[in-house]
KEVEX-478007 format. One record per atom (N, C-alpha, C): x, y, z; chain. Coordinates in pm, whole numbers, plus 50000, padded with zeros to 5 digits. Example, Ala and Ser with C-alpha at 12.3 -4.5 7.8 and 13.67 -1.06 7.14 Angstrom:
2
{{51319 49431 50780} 'A'}
{{51230 49550 50780} 'A'}
{{51320 49670 50780} 'A'}
{{51285 49775 50708} 'A'}
{{51367 49894 50714} 'A'}
{{51290 50003 50787} 'A'}
END
This chain:
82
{{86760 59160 72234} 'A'}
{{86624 59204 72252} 'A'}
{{86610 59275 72386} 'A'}
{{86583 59440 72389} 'A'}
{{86544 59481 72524} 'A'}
{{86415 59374 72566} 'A'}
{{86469 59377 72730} 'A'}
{{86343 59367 72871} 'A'}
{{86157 59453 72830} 'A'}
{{86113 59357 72765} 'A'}
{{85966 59505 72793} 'A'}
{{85912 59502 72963} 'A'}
{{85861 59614 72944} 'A'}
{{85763 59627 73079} 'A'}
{{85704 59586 73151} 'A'}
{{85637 59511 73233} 'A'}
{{85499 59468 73223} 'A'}
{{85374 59514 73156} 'A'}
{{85382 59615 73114} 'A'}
{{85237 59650 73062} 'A'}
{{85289 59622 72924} 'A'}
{{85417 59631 72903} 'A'}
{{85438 59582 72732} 'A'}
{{85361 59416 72687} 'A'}
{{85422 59315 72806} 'A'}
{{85456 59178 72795} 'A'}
{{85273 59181 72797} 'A'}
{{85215 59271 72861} 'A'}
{{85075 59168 72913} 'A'}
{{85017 59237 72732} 'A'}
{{85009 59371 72676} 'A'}
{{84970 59337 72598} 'A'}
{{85018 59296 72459} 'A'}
{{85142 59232 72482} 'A'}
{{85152 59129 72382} 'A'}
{{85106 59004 72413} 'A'}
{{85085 58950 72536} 'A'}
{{84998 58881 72565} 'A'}
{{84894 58864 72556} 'A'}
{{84827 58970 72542} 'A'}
{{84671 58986 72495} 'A'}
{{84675 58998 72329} 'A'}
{{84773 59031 72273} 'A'}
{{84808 58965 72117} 'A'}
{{84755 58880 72041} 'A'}
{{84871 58811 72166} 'A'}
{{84861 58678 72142} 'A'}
{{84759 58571 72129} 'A'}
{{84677 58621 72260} 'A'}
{{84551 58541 72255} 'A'}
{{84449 58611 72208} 'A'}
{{84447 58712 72128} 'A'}
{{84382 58722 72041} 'A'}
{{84392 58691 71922} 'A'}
{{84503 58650 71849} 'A'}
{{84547 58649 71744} 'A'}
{{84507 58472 71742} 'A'}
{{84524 58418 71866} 'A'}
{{84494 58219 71835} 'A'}
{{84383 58220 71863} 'A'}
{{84247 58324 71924} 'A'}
{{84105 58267 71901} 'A'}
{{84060 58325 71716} 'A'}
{{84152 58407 71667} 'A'}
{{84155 58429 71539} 'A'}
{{84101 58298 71429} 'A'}
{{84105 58326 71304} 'A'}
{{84046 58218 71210} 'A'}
{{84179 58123 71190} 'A'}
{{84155 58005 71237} 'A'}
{{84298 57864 71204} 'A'}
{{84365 57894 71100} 'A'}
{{84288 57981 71015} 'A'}
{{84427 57919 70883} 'A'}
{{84553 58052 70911} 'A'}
{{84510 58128 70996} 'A'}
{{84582 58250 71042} 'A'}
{{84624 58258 71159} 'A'}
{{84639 58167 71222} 'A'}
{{84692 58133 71357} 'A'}
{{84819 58152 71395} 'A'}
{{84865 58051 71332} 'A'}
{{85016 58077 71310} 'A'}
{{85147 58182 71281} 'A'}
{{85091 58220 71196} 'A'}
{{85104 58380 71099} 'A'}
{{85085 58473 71210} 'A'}
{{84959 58503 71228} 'A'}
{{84963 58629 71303} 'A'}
{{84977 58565 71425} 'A'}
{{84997 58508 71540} 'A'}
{{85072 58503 71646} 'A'}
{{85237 58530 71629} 'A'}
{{85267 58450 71521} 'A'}
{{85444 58467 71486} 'A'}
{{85465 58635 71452} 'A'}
{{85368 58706 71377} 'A'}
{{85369 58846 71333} 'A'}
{{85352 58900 71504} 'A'}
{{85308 58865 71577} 'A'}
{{85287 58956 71676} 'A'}
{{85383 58929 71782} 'A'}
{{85443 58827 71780} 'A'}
{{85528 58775 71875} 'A'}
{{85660 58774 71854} 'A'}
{{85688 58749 71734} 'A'}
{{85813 58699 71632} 'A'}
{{85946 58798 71721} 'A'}
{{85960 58921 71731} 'A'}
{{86026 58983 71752} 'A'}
{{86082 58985 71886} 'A'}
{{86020 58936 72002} 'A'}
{{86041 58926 72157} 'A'}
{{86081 58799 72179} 'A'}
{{86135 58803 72270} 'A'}
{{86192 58734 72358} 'A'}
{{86090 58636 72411} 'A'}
{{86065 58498 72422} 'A'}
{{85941 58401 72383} 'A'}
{{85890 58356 72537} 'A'}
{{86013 58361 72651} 'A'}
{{86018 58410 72786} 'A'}
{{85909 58550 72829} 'A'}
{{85945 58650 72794} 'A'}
{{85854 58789 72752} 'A'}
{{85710 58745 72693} 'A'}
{{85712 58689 72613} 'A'}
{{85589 58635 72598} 'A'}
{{85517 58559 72661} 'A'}
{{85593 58433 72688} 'A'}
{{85477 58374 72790} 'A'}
{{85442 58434 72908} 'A'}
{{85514 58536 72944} 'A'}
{{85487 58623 73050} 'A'}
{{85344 58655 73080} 'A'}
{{85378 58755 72928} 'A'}
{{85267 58833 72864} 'A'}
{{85120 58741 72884} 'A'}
{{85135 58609 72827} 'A'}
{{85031 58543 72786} 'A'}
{{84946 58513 73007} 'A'}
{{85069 58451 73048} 'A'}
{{85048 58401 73171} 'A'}
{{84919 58543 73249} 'A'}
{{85044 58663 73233} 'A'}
{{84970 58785 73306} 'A'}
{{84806 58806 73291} 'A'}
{{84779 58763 73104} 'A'}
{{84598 58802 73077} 'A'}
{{84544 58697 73182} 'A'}
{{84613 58557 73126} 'A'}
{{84528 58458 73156} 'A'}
{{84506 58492 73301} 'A'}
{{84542 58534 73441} 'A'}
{{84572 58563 73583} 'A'}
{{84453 58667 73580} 'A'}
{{84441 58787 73478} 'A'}
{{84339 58879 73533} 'A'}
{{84233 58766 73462} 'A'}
{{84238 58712 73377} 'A'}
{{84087 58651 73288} 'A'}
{{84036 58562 73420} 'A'}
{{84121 58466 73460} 'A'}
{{84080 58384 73579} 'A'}
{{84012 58473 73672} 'A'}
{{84070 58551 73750} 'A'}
{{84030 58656 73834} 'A'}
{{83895 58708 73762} 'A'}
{{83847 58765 73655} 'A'}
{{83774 58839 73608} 'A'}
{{83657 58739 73616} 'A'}
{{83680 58587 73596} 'A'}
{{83570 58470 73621} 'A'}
{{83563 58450 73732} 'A'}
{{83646 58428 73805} 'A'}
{{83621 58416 73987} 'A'}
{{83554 58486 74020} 'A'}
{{83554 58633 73997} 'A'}
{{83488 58742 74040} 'A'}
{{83361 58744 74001} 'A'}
{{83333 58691 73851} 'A'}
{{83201 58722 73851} 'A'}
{{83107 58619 73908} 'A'}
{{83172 58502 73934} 'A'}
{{83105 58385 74015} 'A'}
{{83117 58358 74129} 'A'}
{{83134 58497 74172} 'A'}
{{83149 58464 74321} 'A'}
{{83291 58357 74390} 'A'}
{{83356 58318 74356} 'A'}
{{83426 58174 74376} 'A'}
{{83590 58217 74374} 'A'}
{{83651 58103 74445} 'A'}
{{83787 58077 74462} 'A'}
{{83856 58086 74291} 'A'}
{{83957 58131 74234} 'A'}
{{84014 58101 74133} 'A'}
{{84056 57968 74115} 'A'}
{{84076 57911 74257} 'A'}
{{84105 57717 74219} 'A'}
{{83983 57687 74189} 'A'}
{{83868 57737 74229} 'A'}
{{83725 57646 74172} 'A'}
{{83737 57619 74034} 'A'}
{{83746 57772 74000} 'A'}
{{83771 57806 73806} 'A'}
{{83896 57709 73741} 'A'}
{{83948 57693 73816} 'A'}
{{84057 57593 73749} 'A'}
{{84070 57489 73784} 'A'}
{{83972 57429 73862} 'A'}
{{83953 57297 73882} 'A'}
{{83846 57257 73802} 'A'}
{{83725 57340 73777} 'A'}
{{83614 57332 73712} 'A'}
{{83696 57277 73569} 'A'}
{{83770 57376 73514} 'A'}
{{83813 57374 73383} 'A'}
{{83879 57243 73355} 'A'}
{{83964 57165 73522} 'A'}
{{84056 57083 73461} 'A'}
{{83927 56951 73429} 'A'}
{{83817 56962 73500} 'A'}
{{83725 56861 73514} 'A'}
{{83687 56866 73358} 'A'}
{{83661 56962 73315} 'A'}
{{83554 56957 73166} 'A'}
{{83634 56867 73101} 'A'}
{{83782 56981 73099} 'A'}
{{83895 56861 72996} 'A'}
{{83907 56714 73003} 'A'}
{{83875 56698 73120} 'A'}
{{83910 56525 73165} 'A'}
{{83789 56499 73071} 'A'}
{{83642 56498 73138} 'A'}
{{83519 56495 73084} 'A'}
{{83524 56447 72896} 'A'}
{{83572 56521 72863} 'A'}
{{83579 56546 72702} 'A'}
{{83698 56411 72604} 'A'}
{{83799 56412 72701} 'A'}
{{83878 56324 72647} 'A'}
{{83864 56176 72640} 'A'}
{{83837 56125 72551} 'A'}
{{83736 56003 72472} 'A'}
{{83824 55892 72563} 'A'}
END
C-alpha cells in the first residue's frame, strides 16, 4: 500500500467519521468501503488529523484552551456512566 499525503489521510479521515455518524445498520460497511483499502495506521492518522482541527474549531469558537474541550468532554463521559 503506497504512503498517502496528508491531505489524502485527513480526508479519509473525514470519511471515516462521516461514514460512523451515518445510519448503524451501515456503519460498518461503509467505514470498511471507505477505509478497507489503506493502511489502518494511515487511517487513524486521517481520523486523529479531523478530530485536532474539530477540537480547535470548538476551542475557537468558545473562546477556550483545547484542554478545557477535552476535559469538559472527559467530564460528561464520566457523568453518564451509570
Amino acid at each position: 500500500m503506497p504512503s498517502m499525503t496528508p491531505r489524502e489521510r485527513w480526508q479519509v479521515g473525514l470519511a471515516v467519521l462521516t461514514a460512523f455518524i451515518g445510519p448503524s445498520d451501515r456503519r460498518a460497511a461503509d467505514i470498511t468501503a471507505v477505509a478497507g483499502e489503506h493502511d489502518p495506521r494511515e487511517v487513524l492518522f486521517g481520523v486523529l488529523g479531523v478530530a485536532r482541527d474539530l477540537l480547535a474549531l470548538v476551542a475557537s469558537s468558545q473562546d477556550v484552551e483545547p484542554s478545557f474541550v477535552l476535559q469538559a468532554l472527559a467530564e460528561q463521559e464520566t457523568d453518564e456512566i451509570p
